[in-house]
N, C-alpha and C positions, 0 to 999 in steps of 0.2 A: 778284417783284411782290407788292404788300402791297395788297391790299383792304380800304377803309376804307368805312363807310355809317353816314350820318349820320340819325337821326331826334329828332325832339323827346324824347321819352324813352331812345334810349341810344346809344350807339358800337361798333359792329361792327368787328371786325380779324380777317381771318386772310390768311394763319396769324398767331398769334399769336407766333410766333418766327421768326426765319432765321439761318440761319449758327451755330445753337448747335453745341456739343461733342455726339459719336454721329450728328452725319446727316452720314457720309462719302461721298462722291461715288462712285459705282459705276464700278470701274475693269471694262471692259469686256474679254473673253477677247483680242481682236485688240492690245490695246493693254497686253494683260502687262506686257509691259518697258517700259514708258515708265514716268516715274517722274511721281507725281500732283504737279499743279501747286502750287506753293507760295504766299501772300502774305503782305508783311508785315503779323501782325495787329494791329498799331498803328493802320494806316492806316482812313478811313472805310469802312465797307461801301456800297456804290452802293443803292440804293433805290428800285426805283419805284413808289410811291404814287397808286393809283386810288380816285378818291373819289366816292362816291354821295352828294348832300345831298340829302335825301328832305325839309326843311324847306324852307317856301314865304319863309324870308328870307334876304339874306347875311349870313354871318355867318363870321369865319375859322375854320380849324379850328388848333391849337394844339398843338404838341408840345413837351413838356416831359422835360428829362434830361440827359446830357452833352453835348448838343447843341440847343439852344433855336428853335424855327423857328414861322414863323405863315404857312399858306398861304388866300389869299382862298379863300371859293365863292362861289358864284352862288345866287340862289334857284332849287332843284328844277331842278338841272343835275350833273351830272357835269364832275370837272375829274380832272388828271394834272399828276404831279410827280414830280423825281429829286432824290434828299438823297442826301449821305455823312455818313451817321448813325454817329459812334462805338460799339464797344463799351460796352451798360448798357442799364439800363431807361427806357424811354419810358412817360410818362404823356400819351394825345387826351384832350384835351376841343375843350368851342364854348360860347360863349355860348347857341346857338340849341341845346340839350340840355342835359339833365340830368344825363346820364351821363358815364361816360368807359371808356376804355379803357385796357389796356394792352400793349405792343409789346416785345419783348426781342429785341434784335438781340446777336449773338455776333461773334467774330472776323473780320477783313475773309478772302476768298478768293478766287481768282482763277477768273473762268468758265470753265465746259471750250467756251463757245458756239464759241470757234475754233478748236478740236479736230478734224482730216480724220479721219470715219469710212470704214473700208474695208469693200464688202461681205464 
């Protein structure tokens, strides 16, 4: 999940990266031998995007990069969104700010979310 917050003066993201290269998945002592989940990283990485617009207009917020997308807000509301965002750098902005941010997404992976833990 990617937390995004929007104000007149700037664009907040974090983390500011996911799925980079070094944050390997902690293979757990019970699950030794199991061999860590593979994906092809070609494929989009999944994304979910939580967005704060802390500005009192609507205004979209805008993702720019190997993957080009424009999602509505609301004024001074919270919204949620899922992209498959390619591997590369992502430039937010909005109209309603000044700022912008930036987002780097890494290779696709597969979750361990459906992985049976044993006590």
């Amino acid at each position: 999940m990617v937390s995004v917050s929007v104000s007149a003066e700037k664009i907040e993201v974090a983390p500011r990266g996911i799925g980079l290269p070094g944050q390997l998945p902690v293979n757990l002592n019970q699950n030794r031998n199991a061999p860590i989940s593979q994906a092809n990283p070609d494929d989009p990485a999944v994304v979910d995007l939580r967005i704060s617009n802390m500005v009192r207009s609507a205004a979209p917020l805008v993702l720019e990069g190997p993957v080009d997308q424009t999602y509505p807000m609301s004024p001074s509301s919270p919204a949620s969104f899922t992209a498959g965002l390619k591997t590369g750098i992502y430039r937010l902005s909005s109209p309603a700010s000044t700022g912008t941010a930036l987002l780097v997404v890494g290779p696709s992976r597969i979750s361990s979310a459906g992985d049976v833990l044993t006590p």
